[in-house]
MARDO-61833 format. One record per residue: x, y, z of N, C-alpha, C in turn; residue in three letters. Coordinates in steps of 0.05 Angstrom, whole numbers, padded with zeros to 5 digits, always signed. Example, Ala and Ser with C-alpha at 12.3 -4.5 7.8 and 13.67 -1.06 7.14 Angstrom:
<rs>
+00264-00114+00156+00246-00090+00156+00264-00066+00156ALA
+00257-00045+00142+00273-00021+00143+00258+00001+00157SER
</rs>
This chain:
<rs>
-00042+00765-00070-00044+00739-00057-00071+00738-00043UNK
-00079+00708-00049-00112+00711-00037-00109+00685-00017UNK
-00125+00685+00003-00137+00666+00018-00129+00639+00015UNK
-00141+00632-00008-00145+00602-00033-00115+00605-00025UNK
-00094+00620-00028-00055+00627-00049-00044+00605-00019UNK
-00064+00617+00006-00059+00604+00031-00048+00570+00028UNK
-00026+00557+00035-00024+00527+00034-00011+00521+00074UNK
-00003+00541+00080+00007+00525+00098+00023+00554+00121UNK
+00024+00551+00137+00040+00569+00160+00055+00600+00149UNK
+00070+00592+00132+00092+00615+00120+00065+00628+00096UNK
+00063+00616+00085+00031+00631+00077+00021+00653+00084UNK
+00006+00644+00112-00014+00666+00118+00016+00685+00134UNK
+00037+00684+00143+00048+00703+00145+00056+00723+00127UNK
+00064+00708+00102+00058+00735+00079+00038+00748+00082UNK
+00008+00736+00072-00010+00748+00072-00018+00769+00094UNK
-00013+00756+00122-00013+00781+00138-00003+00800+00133UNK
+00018+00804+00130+00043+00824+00131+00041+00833+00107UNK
+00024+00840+00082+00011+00842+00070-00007+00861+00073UNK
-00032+00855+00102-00051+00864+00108-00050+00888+00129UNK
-00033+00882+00141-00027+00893+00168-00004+00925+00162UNK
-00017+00940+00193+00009+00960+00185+00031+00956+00196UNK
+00055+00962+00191+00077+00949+00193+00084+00940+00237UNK
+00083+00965+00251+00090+00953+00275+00058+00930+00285UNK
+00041+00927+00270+00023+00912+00284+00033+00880+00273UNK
+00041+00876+00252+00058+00853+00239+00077+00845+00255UNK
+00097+00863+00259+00124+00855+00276+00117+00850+00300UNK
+00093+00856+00309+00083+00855+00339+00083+00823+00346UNK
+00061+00816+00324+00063+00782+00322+00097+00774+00316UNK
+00100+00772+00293+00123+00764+00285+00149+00764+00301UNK
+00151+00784+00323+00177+00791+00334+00185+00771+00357UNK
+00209+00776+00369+00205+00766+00392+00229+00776+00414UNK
+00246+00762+00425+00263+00777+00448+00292+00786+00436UNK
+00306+00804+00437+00343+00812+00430+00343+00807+00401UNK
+00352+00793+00399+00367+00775+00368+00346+00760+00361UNK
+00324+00741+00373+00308+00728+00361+00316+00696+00361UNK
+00347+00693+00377+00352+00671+00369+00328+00640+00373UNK
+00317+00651+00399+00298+00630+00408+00280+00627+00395UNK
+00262+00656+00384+00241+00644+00370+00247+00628+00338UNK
+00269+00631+00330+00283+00623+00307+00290+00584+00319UNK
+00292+00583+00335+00298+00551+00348+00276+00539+00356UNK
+00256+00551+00355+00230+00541+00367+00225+00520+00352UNK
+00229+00527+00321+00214+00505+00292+00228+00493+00282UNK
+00261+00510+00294+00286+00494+00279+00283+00463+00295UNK
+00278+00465+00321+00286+00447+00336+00279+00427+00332UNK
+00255+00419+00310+00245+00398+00312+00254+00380+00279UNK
+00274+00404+00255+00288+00397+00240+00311+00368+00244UNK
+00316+00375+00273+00335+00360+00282+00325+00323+00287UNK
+00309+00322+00284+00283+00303+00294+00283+00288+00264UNK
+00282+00263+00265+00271+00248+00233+00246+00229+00241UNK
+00227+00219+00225+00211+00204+00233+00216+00188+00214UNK
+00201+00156+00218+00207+00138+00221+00188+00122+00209UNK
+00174+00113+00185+00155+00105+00184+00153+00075+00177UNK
+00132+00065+00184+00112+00036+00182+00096+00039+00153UNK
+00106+00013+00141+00082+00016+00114+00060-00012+00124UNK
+00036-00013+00106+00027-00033+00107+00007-00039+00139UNK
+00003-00020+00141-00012-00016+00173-00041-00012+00177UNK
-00051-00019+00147-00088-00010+00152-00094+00020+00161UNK
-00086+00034+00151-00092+00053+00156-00120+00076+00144UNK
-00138+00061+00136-00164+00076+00117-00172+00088+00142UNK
-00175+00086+00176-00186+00093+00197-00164+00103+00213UNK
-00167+00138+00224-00152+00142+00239-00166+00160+00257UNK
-00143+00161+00285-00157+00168+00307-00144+00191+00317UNK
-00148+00209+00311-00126+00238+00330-00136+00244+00353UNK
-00150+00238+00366-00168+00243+00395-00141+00241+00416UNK
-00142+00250+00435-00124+00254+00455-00135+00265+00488UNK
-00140+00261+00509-00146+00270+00526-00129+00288+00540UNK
-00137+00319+00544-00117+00327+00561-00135+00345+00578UNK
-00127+00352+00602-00139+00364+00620-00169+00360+00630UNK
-00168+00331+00619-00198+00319+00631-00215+00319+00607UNK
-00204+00336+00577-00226+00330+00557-00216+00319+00538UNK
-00228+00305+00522-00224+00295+00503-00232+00307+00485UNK
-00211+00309+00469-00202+00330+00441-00203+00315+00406UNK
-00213+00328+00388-00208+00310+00362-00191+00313+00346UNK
-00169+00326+00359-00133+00327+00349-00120+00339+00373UNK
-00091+00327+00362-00077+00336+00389-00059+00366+00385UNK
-00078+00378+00375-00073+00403+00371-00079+00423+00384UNK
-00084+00448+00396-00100+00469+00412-00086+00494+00397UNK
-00107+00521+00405-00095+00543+00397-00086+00559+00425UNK
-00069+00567+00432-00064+00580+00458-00076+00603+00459UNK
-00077+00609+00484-00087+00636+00491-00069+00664+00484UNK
-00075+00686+00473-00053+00702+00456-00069+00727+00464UNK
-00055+00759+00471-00063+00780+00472-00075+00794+00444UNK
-00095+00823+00455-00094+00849+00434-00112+00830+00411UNK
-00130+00806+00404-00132+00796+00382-00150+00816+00365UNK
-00176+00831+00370-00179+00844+00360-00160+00872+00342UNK
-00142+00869+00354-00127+00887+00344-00111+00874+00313UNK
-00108+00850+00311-00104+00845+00297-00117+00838+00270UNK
-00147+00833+00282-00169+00835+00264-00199+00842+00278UNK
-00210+00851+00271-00231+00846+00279-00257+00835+00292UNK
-00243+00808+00278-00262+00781+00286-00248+00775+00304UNK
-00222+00770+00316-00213+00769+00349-00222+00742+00349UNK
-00219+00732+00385-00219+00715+00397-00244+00698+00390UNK
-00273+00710+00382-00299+00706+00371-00284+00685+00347UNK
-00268+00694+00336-00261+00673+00309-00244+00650+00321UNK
-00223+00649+00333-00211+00631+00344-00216+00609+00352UNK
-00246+00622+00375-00257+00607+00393-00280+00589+00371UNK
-00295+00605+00352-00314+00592+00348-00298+00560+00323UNK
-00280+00572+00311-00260+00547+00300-00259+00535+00324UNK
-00236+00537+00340-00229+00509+00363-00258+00496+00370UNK
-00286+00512+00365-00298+00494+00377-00310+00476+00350UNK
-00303+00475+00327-00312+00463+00314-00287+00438+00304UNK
-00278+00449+00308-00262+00421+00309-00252+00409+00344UNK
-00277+00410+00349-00269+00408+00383-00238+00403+00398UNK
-00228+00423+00397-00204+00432+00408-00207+00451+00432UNK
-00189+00453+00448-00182+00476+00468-00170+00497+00455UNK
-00185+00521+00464-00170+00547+00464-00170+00563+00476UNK
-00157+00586+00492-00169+00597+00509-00163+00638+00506UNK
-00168+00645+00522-00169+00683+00528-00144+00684+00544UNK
-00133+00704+00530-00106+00716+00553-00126+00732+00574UNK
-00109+00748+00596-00102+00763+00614-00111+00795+00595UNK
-00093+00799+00573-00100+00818+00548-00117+00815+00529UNK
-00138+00798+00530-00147+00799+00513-00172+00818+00514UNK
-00185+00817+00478-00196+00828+00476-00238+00826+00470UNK
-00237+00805+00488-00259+00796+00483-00271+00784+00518UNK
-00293+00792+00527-00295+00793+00555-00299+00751+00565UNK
-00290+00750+00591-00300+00724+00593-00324+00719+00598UNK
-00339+00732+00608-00370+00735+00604-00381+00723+00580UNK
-00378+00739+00554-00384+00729+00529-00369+00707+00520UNK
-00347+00696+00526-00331+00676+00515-00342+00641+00527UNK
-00352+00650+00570-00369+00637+00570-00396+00630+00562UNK
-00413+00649+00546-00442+00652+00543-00451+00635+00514UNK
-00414+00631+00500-00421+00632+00474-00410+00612+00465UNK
-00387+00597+00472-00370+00581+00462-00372+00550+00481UNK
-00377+00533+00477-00385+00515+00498-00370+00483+00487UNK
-00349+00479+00472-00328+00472+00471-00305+00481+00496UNK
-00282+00459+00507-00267+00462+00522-00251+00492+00523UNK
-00246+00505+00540-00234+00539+00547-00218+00545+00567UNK
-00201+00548+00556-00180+00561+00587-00177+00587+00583UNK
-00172+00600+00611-00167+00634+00613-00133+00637+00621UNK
-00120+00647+00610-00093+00650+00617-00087+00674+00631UNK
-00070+00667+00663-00078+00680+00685-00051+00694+00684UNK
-00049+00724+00679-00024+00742+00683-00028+00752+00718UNK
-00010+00747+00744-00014+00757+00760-00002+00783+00765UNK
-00023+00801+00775-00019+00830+00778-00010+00838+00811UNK
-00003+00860+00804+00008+00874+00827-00028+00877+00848UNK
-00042+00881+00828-00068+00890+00839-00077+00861+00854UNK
-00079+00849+00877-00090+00822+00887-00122+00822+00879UNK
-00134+00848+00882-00167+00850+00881-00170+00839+00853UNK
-00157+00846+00832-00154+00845+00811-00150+00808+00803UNK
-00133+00803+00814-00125+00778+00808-00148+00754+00819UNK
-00162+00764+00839-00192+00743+00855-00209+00756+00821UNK
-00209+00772+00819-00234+00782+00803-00238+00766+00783UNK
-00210+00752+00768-00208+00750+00752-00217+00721+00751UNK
-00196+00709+00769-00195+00678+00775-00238+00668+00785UNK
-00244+00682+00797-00276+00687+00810-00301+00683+00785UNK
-00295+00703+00763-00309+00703+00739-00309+00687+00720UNK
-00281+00678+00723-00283+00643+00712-00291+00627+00717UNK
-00295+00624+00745-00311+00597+00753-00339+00607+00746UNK
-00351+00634+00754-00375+00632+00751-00387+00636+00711UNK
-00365+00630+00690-00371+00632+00667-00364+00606+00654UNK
-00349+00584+00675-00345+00557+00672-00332+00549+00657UNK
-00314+00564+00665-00281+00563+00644-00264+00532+00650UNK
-00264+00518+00633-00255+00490+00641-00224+00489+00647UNK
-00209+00512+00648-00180+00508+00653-00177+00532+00663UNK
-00150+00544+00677-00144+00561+00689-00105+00557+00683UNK
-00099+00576+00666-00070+00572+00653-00059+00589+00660UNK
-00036+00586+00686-00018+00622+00691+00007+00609+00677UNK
+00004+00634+00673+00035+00641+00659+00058+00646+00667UNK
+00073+00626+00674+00100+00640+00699+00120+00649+00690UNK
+00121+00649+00656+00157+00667+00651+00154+00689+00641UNK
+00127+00706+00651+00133+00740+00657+00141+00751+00668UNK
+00153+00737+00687+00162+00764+00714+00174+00785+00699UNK
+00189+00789+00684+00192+00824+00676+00183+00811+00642UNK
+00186+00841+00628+00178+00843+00604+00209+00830+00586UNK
+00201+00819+00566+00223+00811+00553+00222+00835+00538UNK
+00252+00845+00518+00258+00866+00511+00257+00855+00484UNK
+00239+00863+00472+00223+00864+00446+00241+00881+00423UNK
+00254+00877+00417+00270+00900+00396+00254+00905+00373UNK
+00241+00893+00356+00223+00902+00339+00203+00923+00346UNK
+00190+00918+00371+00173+00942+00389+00178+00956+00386UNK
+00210+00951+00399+00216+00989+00401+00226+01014+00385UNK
+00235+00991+00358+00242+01005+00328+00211+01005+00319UNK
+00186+01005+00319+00164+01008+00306+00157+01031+00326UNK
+00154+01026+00347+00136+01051+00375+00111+01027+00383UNK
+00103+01009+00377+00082+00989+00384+00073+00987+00414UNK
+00049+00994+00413+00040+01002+00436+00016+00990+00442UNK
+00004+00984+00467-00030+00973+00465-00038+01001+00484UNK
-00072+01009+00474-00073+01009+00439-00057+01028+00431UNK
-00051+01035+00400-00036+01047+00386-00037+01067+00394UNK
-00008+01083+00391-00002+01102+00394-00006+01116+00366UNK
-00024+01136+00366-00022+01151+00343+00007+01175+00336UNK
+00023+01172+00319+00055+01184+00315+00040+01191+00283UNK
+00064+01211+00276+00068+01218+00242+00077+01189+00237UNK
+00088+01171+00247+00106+01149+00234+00086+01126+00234UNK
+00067+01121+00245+00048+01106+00247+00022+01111+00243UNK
+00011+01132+00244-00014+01142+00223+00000+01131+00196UNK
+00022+01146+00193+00037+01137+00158+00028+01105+00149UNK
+00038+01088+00172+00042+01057+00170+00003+01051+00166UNK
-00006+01064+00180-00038+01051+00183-00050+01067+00153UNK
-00044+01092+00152-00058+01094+00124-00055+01073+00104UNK
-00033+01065+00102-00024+01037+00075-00044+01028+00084UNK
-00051+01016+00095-00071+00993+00105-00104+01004+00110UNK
-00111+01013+00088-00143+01033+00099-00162+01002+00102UNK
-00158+00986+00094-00181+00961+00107-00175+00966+00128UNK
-00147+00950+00150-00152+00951+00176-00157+00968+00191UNK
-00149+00995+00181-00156+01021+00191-00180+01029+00199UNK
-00195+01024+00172-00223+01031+00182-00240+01009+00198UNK
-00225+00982+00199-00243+00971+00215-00235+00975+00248UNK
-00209+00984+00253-00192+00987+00273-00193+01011+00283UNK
-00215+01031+00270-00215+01055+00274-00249+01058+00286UNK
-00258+01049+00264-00294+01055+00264-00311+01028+00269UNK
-00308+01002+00265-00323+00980+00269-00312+00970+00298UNK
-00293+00962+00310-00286+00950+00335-00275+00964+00343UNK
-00282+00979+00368-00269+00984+00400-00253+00977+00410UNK
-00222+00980+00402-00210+00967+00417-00208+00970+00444UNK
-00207+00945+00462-00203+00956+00495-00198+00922+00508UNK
-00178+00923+00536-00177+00901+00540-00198+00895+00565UNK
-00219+00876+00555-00242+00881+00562-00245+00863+00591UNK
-00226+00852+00599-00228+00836+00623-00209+00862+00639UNK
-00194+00875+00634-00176+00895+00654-00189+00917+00650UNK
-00204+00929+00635-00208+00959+00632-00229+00971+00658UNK
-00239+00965+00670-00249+00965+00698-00230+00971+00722UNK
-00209+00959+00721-00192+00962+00740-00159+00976+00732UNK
-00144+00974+00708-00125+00997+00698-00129+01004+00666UNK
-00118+01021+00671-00125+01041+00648-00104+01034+00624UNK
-00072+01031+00636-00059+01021+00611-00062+00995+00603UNK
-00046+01002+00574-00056+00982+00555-00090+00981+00547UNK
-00104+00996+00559-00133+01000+00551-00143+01020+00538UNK
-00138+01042+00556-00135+01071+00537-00103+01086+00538UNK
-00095+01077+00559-00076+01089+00551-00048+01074+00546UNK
-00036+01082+00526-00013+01062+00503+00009+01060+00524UNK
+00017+01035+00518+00032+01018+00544+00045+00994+00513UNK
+00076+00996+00516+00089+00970+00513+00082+00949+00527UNK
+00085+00922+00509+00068+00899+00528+00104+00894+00542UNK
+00121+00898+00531+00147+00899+00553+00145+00926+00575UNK
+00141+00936+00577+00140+00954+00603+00113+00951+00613UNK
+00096+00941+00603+00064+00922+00610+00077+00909+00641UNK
+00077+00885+00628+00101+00861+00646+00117+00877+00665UNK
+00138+00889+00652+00154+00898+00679+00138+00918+00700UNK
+00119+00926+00696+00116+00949+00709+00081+00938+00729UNK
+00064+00919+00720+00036+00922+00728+00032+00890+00737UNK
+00054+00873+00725+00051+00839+00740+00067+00836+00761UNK
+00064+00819+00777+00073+00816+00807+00102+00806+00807UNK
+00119+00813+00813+00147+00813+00807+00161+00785+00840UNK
+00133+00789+00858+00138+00768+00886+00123+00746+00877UNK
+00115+00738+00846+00097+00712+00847+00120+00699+00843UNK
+00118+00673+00868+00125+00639+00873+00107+00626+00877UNK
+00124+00607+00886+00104+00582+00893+00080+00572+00905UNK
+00097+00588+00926+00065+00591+00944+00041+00608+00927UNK
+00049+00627+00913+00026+00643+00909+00012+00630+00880UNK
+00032+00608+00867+00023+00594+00851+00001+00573+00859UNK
+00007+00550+00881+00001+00539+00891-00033+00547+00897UNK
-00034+00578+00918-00055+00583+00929-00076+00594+00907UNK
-00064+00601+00883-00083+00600+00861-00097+00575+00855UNK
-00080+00558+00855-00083+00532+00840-00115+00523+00870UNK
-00107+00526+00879-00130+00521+00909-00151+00531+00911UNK
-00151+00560+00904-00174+00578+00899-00195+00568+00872UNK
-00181+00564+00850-00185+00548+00830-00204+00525+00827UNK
-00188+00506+00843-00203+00481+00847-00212+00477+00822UNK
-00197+00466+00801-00198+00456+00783-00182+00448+00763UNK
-00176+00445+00735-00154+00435+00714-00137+00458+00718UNK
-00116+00457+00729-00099+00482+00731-00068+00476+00711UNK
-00064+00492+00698-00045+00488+00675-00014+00509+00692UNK
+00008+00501+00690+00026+00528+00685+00042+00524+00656UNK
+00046+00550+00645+00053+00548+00615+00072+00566+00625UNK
+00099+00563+00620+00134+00572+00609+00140+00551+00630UNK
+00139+00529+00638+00154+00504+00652+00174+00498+00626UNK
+00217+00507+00639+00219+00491+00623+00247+00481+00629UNK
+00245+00471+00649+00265+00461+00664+00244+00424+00682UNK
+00260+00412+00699+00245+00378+00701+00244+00394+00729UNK
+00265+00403+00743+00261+00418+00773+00234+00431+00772UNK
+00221+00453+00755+00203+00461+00758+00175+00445+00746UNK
+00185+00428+00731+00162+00411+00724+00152+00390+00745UNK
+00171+00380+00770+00168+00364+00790+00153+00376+00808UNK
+00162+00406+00812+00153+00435+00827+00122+00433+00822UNK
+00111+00432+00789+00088+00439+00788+00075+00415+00800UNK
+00082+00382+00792+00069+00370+00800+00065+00370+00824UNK
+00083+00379+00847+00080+00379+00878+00056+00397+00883UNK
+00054+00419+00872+00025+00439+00880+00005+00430+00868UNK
-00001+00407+00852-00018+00402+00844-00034+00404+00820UNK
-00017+00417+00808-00028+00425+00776-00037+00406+00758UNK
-00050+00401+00740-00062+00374+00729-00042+00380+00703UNK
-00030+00406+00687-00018+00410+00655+00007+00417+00669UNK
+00017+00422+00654+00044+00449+00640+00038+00439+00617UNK
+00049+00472+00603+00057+00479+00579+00090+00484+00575UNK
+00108+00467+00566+00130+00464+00552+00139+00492+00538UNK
+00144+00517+00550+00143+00538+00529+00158+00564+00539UNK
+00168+00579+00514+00187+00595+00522+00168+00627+00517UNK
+00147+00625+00523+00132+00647+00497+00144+00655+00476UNK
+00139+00639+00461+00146+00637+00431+00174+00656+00427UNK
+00187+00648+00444+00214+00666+00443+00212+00698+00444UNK
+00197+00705+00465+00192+00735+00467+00194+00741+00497UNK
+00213+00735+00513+00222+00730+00536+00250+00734+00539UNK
+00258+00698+00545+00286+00696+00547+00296+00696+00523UNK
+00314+00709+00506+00321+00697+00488+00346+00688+00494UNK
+00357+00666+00472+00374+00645+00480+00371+00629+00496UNK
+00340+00618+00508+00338+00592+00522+00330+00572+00500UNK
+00328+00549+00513+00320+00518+00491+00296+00525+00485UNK
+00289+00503+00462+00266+00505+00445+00252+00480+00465UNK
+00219+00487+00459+00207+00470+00479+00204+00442+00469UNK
+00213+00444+00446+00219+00412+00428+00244+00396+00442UNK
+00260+00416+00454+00286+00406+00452+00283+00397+00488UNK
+00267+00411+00502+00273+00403+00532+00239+00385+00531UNK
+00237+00379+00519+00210+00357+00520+00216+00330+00538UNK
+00237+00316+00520+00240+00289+00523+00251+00290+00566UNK
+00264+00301+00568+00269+00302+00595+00255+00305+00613UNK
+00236+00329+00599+00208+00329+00623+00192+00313+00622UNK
+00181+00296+00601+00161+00270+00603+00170+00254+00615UNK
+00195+00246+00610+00215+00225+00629+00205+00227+00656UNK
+00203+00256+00668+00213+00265+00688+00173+00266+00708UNK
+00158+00272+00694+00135+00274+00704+00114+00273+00685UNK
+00117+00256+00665+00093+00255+00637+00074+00230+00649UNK
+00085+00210+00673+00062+00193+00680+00040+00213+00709UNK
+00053+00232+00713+00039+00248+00730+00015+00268+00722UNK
+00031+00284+00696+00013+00303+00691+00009+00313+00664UNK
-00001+00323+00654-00007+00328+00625+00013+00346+00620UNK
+00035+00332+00600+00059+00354+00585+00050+00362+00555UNK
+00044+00392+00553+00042+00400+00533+00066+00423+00516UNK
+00069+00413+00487+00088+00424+00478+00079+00445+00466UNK
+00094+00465+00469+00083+00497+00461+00101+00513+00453UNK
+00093+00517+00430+00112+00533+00404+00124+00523+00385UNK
+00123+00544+00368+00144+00532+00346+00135+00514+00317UNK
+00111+00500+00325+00094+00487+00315+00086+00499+00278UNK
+00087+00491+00256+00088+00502+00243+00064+00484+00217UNK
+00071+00455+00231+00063+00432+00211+00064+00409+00226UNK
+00041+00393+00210+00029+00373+00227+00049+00350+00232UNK
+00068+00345+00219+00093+00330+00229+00101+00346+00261UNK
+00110+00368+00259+00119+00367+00288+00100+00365+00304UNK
+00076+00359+00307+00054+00354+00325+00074+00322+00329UNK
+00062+00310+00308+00071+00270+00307+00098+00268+00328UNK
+00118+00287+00321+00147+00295+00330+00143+00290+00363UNK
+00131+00312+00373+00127+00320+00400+00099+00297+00415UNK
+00084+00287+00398+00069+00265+00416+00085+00239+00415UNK
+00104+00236+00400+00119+00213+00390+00140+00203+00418UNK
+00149+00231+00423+00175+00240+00452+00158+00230+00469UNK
+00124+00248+00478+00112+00229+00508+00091+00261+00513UNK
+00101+00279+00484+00073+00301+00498+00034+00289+00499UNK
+00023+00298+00508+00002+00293+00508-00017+00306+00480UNK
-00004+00336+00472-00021+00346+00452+00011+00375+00441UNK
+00000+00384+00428+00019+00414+00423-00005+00439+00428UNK
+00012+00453+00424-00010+00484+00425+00019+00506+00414UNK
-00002+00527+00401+00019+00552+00391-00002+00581+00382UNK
+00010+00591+00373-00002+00622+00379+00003+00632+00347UNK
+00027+00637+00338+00024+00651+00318+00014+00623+00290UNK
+00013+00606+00300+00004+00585+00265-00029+00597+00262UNK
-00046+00613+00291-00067+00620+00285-00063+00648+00281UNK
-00054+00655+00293-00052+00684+00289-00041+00711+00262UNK
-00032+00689+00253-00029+00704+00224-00042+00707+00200UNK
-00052+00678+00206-00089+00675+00190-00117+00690+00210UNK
-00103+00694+00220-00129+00714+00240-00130+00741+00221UNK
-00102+00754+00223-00091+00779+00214-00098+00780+00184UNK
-00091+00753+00176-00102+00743+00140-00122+00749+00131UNK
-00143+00743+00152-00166+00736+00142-00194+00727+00159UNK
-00185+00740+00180-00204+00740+00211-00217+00708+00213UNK
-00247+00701+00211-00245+00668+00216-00248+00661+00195UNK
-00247+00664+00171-00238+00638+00158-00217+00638+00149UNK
-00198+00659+00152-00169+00648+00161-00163+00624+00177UNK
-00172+00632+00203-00162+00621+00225-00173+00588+00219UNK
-00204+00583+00202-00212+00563+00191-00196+00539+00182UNK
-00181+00564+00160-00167+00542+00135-00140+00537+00154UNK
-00127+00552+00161-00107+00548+00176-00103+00519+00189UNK
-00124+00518+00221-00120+00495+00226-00133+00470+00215UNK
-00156+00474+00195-00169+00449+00178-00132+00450+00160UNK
-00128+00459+00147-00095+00458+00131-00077+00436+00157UNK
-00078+00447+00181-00056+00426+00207-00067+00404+00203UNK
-00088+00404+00219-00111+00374+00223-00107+00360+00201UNK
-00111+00372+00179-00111+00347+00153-00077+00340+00152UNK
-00060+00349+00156-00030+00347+00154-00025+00338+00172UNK
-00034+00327+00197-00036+00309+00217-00046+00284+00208UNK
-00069+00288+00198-00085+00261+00188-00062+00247+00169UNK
-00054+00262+00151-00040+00243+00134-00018+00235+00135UNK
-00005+00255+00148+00027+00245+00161+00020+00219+00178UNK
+00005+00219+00201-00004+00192+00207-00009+00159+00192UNK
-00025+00177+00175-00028+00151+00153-00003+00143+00130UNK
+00017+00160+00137+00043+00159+00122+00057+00143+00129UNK
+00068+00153+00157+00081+00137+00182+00066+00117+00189UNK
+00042+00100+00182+00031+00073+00184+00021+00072+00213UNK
+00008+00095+00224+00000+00099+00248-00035+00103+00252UNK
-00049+00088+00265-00069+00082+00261-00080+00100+00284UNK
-00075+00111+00309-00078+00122+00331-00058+00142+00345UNK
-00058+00166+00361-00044+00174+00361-00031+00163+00390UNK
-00038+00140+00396-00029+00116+00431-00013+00114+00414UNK
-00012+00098+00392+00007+00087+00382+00046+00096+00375UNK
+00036+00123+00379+00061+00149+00374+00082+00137+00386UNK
+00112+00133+00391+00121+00132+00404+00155+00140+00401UNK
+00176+00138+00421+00201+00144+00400+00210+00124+00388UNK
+00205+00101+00382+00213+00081+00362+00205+00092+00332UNK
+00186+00107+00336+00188+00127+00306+00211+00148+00301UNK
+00230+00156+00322+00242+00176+00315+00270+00179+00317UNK
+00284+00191+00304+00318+00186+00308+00331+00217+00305UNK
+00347+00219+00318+00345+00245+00323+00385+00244+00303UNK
+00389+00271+00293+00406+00271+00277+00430+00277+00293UNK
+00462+00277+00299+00480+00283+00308+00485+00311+00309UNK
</rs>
């Protein structure tokens, strides 16, 4: 299977999984207990029918969308996602330099593997840093501090880590950041002598915004579930959400909002986003899909603040789906990330040029000339 074999989402997951050695695959792929959530993430939006308009002039269309103060040329983004060099080589460098060519938002985890320094120096398209709070407070100014001074246009914490979700794929592989070298996983990485040797001898892996201040997960191998439980702040609330958001002083996002109580919550401290999201079902499992608790939270605070839908996302209909309900844009993690693993950036290339164009035309299908025009009079939802 080549590149070109690539058509669409389930694609480059073959192809990954393909490329990859087996626990660095499941690493992406996996998610919390049973999986039920991340399995509902894409179902959820099956449930959903659209609705289309013929006869609408449609030779001109407009996917532009404003969120978080920028204006975007689809209402698409790639989220911020850990370890990316580990998955390939080209890392966040590929991600970022796509989102900025199709001027989109994307941004750097907390784990990632590419410093904000360089991410500011280099990428000058819209960027958010996604903020994991640590037990370490020095740590946590350091972080939030270097963004402003690298002019990071968003600041995204993440609030449904308080402990590590229990990863069962992890812990049947041994998956560790960085790898743990075992007889059972040297085994798994030999199959794979491409990524090996680039994962061995061309990129360093290290998480280059934390390795200054702790050691796991940098050099020394750490589950990203006992990551979470053990090194993020287990007393972050409101207040300490809030006084970020202040320190900040700027587009402040929270991503796992997924309840209307806590979406009312964020608007009270002031946040300009949420992100609609369960991390891709690698958390709670058995909570709703963020398709499915959408419509309540726009209801609930979509004339206040930018609701973005996150996860699950697979194809450019459920984008239409979720701006149709009252989101402002979508965002997701693994539709890039497996074409990352595929095929570093021009994976990650074809990938979202493959969404964007499957946006474009589903639009012009559904007789939709703009994406204002979205609304739920396109949509009927099944019994």
């Amino acid at each position: 299977m080549r590149l070109s074999d690539c058509h669409n989402v389930e694609d480059f997951r073959t192809l990954a999984r393909k490329r990859l050695p087996g626990p660095v695959f499941h690493y992406i792929d996996g998610a919390a207990d049973d999986e039920v959530t991340r399995r509902r993430n894409t179902q959820a939006y099956e449930s959903c029918d659209l609705v289309p308009n013929v006869l609408a002039g449609v030779e001109t269309i407009d996917m532009k969308t404003t969120v978080m103060g920028h204006q975007i040329d689809m209402p698409l983004f790639l989220s911020p996602t850990a370890l990316q060099c580990m998955f390939h080589r080209h890392g966040e460098a590929a991600v970022g330099a796509v989102a900025q060519a199709h001027n989109t938002w994307f941004g750097i985890s907390s784990l990632g593997t590419i410093s904000i320094e360089e991410v500011g120096a280099t990428f000058k398209g819209p960027k958010m840093f996604q903020l994991y709070v640590h037990k370490d407070k020095g740590l946590n100014a350091s972080l939030v501090a270097r963004c402003k001074a690298a002019k990071f246009d968003a600041l995204t914490l993440t609030v449904d880590t308080i402990v590590g979700g229990r990863r069962e794929r992890d812990l049947r592989t041994g998956f560790t950041s960085p790898l743990r070298l075992t007889p059972a996983s040297l085994a798994s990485i030999a199959m794979k002598p491409r990524w090996a040797f680039d994962y061995l001898f061309r990129t360093k892996f290290e998480l280059s915004n934390l390795k200054d201040h702790i050691a796991q997960g940098t050099s020394e191998p750490i589950s990203i579930g006992t990551y979470f439980s053990t090194a993020l702040d287990q007393s972050m609330d409101w207040k300490v959400a809030e006084a970020i958001r202040v320190d900040w002083a700027g587009q402040f996002c929270l991503k796992g909002v997924m309840s209307v109580a806590d979406a009312r919550r964020a608007v009270d401290i002031g946040a300009t986003a949420i992100m609609v999201s369960n991390h891709g079902g690698r958390q709670l499992d058995g909570s709703r899909a963020p398709f499915d608790q959408l419509a309540e939270i726009v209801d609930a605070v979509g004339d206040r603040i930018d609701v973005i839908c996150d996860g699950g996302v697979t194809r450019g209909t459920h984008v239409l789906k979720a701006l149709s309900v009252g989101a402002k844009a979508c965002s997701g993690g693994r539709l890039y990330l497996y074409a990352l693993a595929a095929a570093g950036y021009p994976g990650v290339g074809r990938s979202v040029a493959l969404l964007q164009a499957e946006i474009e035309r589903a639009m012009k299908l559904m007789g939709v000339r703009s994406v204002r025009e979205l609304s739920r009079e396109n949509l009927r939802w099944r019994p």
